[in-house]
Short mmCIF file of the C-alpha atoms (twelve columns), coordinates in Angstrom:
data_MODEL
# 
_entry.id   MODEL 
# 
loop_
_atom_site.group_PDB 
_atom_site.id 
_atom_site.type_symbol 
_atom_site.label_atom_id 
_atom_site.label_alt_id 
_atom_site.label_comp_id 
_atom_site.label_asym_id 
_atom_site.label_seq_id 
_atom_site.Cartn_x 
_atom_site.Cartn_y 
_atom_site.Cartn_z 
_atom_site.pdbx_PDB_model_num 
ATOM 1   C CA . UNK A 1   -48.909 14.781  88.603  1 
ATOM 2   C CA . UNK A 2   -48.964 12.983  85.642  1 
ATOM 3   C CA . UNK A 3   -45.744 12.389  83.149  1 
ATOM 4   C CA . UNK A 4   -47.214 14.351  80.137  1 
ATOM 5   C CA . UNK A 5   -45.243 11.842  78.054  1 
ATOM 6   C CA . UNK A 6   -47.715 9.284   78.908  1 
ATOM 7   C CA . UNK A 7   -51.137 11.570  77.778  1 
ATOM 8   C CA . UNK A 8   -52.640 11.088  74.674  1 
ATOM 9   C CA . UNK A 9   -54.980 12.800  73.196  1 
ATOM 10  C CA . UNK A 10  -58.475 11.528  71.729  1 
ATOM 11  C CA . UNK A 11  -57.221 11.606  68.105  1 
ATOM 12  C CA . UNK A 12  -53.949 9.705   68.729  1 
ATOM 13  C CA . UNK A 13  -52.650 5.529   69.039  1 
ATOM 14  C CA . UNK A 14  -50.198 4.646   70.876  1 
ATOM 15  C CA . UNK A 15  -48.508 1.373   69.767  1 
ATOM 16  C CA . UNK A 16  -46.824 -0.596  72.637  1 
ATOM 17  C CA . UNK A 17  -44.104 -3.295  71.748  1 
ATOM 18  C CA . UNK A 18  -41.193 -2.976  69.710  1 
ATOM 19  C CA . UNK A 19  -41.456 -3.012  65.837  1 
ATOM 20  C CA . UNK A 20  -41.759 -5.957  63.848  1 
ATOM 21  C CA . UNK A 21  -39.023 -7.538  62.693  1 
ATOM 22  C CA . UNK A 22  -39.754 -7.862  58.953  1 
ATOM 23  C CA . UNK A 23  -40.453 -3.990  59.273  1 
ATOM 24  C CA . UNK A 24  -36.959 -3.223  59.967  1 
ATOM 25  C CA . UNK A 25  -34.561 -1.760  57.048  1 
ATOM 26  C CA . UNK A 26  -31.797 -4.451  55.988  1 
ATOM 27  C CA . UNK A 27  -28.690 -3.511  53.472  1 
ATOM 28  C CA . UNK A 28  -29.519 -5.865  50.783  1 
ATOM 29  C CA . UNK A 29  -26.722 -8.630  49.538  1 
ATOM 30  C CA . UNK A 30  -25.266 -8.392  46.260  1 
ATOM 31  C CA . UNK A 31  -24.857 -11.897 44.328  1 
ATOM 32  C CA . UNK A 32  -21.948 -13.022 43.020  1 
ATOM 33  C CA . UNK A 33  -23.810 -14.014 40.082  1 
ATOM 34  C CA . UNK A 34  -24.586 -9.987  39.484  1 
ATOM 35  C CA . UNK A 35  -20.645 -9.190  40.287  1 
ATOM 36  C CA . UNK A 36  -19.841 -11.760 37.931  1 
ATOM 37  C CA . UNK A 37  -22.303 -10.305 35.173  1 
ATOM 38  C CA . UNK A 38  -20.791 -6.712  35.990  1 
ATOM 39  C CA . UNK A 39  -17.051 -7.793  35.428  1 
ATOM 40  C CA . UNK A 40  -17.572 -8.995  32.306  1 
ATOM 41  C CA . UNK A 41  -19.408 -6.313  31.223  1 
ATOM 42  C CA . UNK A 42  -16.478 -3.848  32.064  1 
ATOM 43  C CA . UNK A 43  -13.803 -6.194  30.242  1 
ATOM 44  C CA . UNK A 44  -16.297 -6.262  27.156  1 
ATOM 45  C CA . UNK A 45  -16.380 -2.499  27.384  1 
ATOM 46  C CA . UNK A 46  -12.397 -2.505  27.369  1 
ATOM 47  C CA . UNK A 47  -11.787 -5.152  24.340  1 
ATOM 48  C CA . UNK A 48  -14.409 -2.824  22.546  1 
ATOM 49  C CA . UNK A 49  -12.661 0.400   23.086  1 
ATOM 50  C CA . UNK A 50  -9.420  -1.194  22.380  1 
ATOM 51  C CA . UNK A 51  -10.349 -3.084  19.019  1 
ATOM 52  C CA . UNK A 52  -12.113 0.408   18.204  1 
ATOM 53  C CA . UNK A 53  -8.767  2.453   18.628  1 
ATOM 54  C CA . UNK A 54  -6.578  -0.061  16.614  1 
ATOM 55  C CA . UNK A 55  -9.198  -0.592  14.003  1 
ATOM 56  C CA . UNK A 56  -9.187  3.226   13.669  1 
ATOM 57  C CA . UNK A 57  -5.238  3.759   13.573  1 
ATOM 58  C CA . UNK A 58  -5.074  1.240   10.743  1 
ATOM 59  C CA . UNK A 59  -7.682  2.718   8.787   1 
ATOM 60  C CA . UNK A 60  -6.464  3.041   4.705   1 
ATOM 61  C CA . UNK A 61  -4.946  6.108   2.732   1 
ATOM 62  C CA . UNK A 62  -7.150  8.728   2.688   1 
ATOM 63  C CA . UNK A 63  -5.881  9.415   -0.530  1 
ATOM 64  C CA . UNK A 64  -7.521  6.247   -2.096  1 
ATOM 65  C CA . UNK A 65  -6.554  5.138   -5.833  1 
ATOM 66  C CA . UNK A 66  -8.628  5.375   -8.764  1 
ATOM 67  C CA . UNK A 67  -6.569  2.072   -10.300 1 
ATOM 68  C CA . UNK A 68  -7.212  -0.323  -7.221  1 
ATOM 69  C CA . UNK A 69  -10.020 -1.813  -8.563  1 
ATOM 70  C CA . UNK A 70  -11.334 -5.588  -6.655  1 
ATOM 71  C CA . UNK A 71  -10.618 -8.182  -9.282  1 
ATOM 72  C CA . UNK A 72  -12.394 -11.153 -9.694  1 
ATOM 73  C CA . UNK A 73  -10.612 -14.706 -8.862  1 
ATOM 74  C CA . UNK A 74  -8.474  -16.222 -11.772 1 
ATOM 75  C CA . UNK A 75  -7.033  -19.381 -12.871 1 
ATOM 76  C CA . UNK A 76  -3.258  -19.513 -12.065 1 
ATOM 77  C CA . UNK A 77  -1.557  -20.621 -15.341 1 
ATOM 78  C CA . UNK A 78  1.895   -22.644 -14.668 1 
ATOM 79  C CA . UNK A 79  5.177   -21.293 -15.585 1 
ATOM 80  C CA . UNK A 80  8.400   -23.624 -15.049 1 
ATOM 81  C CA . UNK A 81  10.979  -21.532 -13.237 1 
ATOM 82  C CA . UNK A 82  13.907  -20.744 -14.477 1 
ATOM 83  C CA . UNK A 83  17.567  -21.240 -14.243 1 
ATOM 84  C CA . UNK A 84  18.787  -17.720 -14.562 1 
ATOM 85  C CA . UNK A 85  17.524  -14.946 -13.331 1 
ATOM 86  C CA . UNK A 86  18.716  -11.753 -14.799 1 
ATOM 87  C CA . UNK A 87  20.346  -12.585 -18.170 1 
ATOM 88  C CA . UNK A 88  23.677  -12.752 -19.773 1 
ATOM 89  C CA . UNK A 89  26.447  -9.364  -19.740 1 
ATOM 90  C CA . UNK A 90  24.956  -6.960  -22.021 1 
ATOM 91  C CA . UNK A 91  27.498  -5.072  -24.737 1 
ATOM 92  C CA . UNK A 92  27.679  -1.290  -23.264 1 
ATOM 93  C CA . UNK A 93  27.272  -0.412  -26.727 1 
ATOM 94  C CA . UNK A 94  24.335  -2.056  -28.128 1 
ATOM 95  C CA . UNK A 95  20.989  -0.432  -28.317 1 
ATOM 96  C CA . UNK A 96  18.627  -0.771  -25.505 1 
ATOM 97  C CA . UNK A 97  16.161  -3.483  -25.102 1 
ATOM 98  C CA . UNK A 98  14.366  -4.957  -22.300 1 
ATOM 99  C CA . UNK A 99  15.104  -8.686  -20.939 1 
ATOM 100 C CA . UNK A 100 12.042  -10.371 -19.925 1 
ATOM 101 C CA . UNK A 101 12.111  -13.249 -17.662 1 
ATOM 102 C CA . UNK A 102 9.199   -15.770 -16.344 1 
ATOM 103 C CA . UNK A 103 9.583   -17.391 -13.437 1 
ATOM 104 C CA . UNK A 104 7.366   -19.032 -10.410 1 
ATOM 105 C CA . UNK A 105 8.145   -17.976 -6.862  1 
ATOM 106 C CA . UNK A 106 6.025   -19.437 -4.176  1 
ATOM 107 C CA . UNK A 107 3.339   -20.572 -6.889  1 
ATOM 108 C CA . UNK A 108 2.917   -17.504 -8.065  1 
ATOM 109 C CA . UNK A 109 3.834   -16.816 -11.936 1 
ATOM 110 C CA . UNK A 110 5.885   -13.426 -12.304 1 
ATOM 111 C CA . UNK A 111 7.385   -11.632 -14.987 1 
ATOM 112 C CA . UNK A 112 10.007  -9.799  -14.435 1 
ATOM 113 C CA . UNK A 113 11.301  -6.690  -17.280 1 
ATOM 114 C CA . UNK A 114 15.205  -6.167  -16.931 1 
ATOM 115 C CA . UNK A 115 15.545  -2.810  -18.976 1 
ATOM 116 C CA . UNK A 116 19.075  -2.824  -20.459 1 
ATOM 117 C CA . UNK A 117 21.513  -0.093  -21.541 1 
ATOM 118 C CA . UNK A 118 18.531  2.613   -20.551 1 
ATOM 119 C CA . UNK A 119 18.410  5.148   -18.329 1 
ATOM 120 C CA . UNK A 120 14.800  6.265   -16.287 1 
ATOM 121 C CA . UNK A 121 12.602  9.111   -16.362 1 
ATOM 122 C CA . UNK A 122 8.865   10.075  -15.633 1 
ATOM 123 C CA . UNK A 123 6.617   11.973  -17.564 1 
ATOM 124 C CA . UNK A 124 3.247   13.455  -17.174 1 
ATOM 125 C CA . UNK A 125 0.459   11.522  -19.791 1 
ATOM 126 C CA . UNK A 126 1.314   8.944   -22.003 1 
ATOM 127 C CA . UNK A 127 4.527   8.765   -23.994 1 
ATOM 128 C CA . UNK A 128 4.216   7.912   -27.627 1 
ATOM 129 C CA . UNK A 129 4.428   4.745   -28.521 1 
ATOM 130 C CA . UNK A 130 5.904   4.931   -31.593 1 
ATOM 131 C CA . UNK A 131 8.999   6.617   -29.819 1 
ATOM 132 C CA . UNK A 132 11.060  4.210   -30.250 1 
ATOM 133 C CA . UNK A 133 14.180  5.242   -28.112 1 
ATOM 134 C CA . UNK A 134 11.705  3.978   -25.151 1 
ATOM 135 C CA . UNK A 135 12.365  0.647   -24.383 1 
ATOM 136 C CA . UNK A 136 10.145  0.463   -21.384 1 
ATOM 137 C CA . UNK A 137 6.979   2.360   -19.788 1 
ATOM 138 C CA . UNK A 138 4.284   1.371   -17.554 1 
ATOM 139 C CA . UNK A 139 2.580   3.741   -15.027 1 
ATOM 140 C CA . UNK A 140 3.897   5.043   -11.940 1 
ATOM 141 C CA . UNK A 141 1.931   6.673   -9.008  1 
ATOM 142 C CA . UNK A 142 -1.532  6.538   -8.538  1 
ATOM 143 C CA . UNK A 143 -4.477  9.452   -9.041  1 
ATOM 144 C CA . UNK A 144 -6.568  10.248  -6.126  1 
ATOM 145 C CA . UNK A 145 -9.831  9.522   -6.450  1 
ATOM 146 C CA . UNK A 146 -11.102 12.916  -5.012  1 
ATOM 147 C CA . UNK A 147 -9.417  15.765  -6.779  1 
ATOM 148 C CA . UNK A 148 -8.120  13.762  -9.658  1 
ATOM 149 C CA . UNK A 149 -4.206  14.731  -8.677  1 
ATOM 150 C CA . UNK A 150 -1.694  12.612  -7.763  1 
ATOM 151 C CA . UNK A 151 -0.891  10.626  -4.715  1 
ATOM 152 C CA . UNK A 152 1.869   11.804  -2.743  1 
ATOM 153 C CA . UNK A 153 4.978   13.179  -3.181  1 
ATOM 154 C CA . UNK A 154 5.884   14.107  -6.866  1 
ATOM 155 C CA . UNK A 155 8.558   16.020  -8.803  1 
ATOM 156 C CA . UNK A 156 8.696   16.121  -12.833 1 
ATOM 157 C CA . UNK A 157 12.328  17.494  -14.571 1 
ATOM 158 C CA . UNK A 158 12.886  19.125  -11.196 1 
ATOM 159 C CA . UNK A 159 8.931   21.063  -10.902 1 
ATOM 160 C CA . UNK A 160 7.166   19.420  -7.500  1 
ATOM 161 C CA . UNK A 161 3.918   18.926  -8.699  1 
ATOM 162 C CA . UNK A 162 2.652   17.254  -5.852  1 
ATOM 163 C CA . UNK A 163 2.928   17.029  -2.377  1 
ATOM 164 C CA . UNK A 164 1.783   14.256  0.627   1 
ATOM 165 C CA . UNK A 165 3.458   11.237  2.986   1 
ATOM 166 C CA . UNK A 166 0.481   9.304   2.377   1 
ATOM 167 C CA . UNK A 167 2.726   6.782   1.115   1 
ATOM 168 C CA . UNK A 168 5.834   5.733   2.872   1 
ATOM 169 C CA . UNK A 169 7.705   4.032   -0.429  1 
ATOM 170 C CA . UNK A 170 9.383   6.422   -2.446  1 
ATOM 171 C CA . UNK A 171 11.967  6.046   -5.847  1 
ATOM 172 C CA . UNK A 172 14.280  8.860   -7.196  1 
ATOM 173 C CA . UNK A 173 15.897  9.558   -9.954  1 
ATOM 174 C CA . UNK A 174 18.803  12.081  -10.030 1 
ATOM 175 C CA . UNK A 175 21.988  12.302  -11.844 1 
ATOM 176 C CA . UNK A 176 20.545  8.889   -13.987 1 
ATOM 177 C CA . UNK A 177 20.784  7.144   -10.780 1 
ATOM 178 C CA . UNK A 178 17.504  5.288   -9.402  1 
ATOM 179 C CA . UNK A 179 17.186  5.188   -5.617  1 
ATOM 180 C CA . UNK A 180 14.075  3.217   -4.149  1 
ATOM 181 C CA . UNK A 181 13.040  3.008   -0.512  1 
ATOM 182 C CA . UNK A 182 11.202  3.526   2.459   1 
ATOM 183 C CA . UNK A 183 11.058  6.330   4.753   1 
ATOM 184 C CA . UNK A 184 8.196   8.965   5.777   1 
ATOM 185 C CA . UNK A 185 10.501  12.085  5.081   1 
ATOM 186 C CA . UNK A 186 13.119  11.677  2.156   1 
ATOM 187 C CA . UNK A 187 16.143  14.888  1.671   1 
ATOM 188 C CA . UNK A 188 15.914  13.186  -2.149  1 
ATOM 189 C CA . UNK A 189 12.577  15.007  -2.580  1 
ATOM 190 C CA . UNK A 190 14.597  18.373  -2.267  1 
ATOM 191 C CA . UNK A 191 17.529  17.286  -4.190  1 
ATOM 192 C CA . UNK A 192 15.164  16.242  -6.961  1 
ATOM 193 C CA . UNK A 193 13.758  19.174  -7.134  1 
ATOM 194 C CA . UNK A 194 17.339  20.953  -7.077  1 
ATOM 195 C CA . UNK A 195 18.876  18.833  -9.391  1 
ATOM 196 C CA . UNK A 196 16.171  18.813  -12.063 1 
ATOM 197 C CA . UNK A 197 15.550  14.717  -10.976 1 
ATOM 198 C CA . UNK A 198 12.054  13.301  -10.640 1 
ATOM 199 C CA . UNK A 199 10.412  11.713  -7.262  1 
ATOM 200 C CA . UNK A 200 7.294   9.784   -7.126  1 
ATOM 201 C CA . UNK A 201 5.964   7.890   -3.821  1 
ATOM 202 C CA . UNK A 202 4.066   4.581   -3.528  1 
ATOM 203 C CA . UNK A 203 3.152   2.080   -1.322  1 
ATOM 204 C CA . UNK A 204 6.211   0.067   -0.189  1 
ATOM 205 C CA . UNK A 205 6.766   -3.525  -0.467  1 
ATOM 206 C CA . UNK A 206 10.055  -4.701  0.806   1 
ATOM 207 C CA . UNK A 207 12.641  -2.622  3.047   1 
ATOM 208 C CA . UNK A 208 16.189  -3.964  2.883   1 
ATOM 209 C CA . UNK A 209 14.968  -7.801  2.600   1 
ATOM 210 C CA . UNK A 210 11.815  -7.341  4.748   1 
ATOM 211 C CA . UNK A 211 8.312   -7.593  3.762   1 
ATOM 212 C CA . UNK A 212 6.158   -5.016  4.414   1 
ATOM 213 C CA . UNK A 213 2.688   -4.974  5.083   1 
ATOM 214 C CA . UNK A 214 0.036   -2.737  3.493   1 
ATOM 215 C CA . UNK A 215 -3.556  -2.032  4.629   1 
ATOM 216 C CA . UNK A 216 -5.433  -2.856  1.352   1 
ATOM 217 C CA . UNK A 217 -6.543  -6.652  1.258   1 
ATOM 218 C CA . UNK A 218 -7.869  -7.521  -2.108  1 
ATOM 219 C CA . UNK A 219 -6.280  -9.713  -5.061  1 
ATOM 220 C CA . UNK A 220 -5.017  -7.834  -8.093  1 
ATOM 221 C CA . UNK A 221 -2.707  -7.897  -10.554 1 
ATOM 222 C CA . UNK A 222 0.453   -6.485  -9.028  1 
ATOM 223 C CA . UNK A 223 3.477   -4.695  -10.072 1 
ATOM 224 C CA . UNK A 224 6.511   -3.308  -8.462  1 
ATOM 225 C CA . UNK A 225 9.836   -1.508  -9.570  1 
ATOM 226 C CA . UNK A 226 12.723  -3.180  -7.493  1 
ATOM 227 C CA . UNK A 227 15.963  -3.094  -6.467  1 
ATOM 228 C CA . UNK A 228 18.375  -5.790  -6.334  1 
ATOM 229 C CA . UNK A 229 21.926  -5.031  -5.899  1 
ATOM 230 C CA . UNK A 230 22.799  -2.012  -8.626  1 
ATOM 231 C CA . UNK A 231 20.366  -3.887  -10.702 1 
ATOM 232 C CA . UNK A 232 16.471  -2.083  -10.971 1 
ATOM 233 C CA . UNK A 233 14.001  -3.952  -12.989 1 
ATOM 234 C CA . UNK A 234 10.363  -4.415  -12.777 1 
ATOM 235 C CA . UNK A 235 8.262   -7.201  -11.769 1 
ATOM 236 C CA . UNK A 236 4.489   -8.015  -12.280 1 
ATOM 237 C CA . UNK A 237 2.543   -10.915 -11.298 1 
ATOM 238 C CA . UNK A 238 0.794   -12.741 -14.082 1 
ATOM 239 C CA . UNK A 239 -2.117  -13.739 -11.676 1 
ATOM 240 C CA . UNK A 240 -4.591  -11.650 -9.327  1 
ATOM 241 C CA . UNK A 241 -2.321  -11.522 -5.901  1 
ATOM 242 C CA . UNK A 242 -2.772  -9.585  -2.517  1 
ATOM 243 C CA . UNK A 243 -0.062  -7.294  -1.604  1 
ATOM 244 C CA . UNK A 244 1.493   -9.918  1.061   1 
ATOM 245 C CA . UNK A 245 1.482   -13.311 -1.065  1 
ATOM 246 C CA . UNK A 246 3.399   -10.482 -4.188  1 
ATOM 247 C CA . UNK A 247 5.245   -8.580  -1.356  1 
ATOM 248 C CA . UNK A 248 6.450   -12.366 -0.101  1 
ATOM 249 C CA . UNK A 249 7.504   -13.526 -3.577  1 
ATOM 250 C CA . UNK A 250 9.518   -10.020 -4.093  1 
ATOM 251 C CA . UNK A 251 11.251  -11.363 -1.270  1 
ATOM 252 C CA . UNK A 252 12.249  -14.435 -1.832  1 
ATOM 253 C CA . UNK A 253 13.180  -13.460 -5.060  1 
ATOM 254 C CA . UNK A 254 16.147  -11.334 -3.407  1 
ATOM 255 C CA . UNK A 255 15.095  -8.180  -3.768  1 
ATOM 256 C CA . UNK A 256 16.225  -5.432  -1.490  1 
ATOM 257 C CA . UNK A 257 13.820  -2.825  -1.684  1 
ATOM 258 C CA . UNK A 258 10.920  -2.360  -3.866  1 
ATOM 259 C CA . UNK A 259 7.539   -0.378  -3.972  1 
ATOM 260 C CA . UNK A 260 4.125   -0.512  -6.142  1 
ATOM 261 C CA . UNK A 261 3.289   0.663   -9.681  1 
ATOM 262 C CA . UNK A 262 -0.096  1.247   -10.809 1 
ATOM 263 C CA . UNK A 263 -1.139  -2.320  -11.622 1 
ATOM 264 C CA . UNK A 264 -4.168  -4.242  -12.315 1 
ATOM 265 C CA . UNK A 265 -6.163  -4.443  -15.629 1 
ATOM 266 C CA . UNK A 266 -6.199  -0.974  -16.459 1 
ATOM 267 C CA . UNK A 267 -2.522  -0.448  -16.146 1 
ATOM 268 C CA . UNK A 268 -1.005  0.777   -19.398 1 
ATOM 269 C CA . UNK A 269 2.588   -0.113  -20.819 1 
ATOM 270 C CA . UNK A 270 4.611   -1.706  -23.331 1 
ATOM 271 C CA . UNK A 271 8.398   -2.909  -24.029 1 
ATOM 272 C CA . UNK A 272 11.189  -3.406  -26.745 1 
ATOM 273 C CA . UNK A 273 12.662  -6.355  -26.606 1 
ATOM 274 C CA . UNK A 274 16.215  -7.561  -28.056 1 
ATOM 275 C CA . UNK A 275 14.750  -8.156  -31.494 1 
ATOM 276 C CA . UNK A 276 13.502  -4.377  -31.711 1 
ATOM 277 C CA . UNK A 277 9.919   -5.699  -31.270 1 
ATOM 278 C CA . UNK A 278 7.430   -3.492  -29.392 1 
ATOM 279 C CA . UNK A 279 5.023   -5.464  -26.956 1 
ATOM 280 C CA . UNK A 280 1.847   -3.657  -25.919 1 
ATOM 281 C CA . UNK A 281 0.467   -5.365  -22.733 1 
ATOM 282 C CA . UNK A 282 -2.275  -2.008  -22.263 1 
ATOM 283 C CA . UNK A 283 -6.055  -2.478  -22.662 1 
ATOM 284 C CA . UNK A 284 -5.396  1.025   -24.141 1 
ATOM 285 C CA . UNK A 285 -3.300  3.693   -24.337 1 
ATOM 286 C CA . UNK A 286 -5.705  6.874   -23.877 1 
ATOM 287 C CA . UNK A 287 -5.479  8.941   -20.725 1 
ATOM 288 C CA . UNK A 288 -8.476  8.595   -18.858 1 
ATOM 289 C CA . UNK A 289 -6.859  11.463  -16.170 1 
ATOM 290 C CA . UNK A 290 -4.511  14.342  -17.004 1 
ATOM 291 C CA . UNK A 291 -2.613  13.458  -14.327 1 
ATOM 292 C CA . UNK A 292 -2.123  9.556   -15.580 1 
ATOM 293 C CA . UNK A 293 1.931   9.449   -14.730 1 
ATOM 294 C CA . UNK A 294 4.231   6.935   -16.307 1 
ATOM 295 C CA . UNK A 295 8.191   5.566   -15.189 1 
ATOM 296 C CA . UNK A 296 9.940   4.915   -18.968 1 
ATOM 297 C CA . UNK A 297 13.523  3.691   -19.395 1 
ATOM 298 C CA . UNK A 298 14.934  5.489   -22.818 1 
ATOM 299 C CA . UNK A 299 17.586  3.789   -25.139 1 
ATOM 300 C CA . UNK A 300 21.023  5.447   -24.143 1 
ATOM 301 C CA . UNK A 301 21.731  5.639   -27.540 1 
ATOM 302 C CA . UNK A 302 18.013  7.052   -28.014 1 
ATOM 303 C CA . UNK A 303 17.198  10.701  -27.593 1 
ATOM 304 C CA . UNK A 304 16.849  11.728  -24.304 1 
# 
């Protein structure tokens, strides 16, 4: 009898021998030229994901300035420094006037307004100018450029009129007393509004001694109210500066703690000097915003 295994039928092959070798299924080898290739694709993926995520966490205020506007580069006059920085004793008594000072710190030209026998305030639109108890006034916080209110934090004769932490630097004024620093949650805010004081918030420049960095890159004119000691004065830079290079020169000027006014060419402002002489440095004094905001020091022998 026959082994049925070995029958075939009419309509079949049978193939005797063993497969061909090239017919057989091999597990391919990966190059180390395509593991190579791969690697550096993942660690390109990484950096990108990583540069994404810090880009993103150092995006700008939301609450973006109408004032900031990009200035176009300037010639840097020369100013020779001088010897002293913050003027002679003032008589308690005498009418108040505002010291100005020019001076060059790191190459850059600064003036810097030393109001005398005054006491601060802000105020909502512009002050007259023909007040003359006002010995000093330039613009304070900044309008946003969405809603046309302010930016950040402020309080007016005690009234909050706006809120936000957009902006970490912060000055106060209560009991006649000016307080200016750095912090994302200030209890002055509250005791402002308590004690009938004012509060306004802006970006901050220098924290006890130490620069401090801001996102916004461009060159403009600058201008910052400071702190030095129990002496608060206001400096502005006579050229078109980023915030670093004026931040840096705040510094090394010796100033504690400071933050930004509104500055560039749009800013409004003027001063009384010693001789009772009013000096308008605005391109004009009309309100372009109802919410235009302004820091003035008032004569203490001026009406208040």
């Amino acid at each position: 009898m026959k082994d049925k295994k070995f029958d075939i039928h009419d309509n079949e092959l049978r193939i005797i021998g063993k497969p061909a070798q090239s017919q057989v299924a091999k597990p391919k080898k990966v190059s180390k030229l395509v593991l190579l290739a791969s690697a550096l694709l993942i660690i390109a993926g990484i950096c990108f994901i990583v540069n994404s995520v810090q880009n993103n966490t150092n995006l700008p205020d939301k609450e973006e300035g109408v004032f900031e506007v990009l200035p176009q580069k300037a010639n840097e006059p020369e100013f020779a420094p001088v010897k002293k920085m913050f003027g002679s004793e003032i008589d308690s008594t005498a009418t108040g006037f505002t010291e100005k000072i020019d001076t060059v710190i790191n190459d850059i030209p600064l003036s810097i307004f030393i109001p005398h026998n005054a006491i601060a305030q802000l105020c909502l639109r512009t002050p007259d100018i023909k007040d003359t108890s006002i010995i000093f006034c330039t613009q304070a916080a900044d309008i946003r450029k969405d809603n046309k209110k302010i930016v950040g934090a402020f309080v007016l004769k005690g009234e909050p009129l706006a809120w936000g932490l957009s902006k970490k630097g912060f000055c106060a004024i209560i009991d006649n007393v000016i307080t200016v620093g750095v912090t994302n949650n200030s209890p002055l805010f509250e005791e402002a509004t308590e004690k009938g004081g004012y509060f306004f918030r802006q970006y901050p420049l220098v924290d006890n001694g130490v620069l401090v960095e801001n996102e916004p890159k461009n060159k403009s004119v600058r201008k910052a109210l400071c702190k030095r000691g129990t002496k608060t004065f206001v400096v502005e830079s006579q050229t078109k500066e980023s915030f670093h290079d004026f931040a840096q020169a705040l510094v090394d000027l010796g100033v504690d703690n400071a933050i930004y006014l509104v500055g560039g060419e749009y800013a409004k402002g003027w001063y009384r000097n010693q001789d009772n002489e009013m000096i308008d440095f605005s391109k004009g004094r009309r309100d372009r915003y109802r919410n235009e905001n302004y820091i003035v020091w008032k004569s203490v022998s001026g009406n208040i």
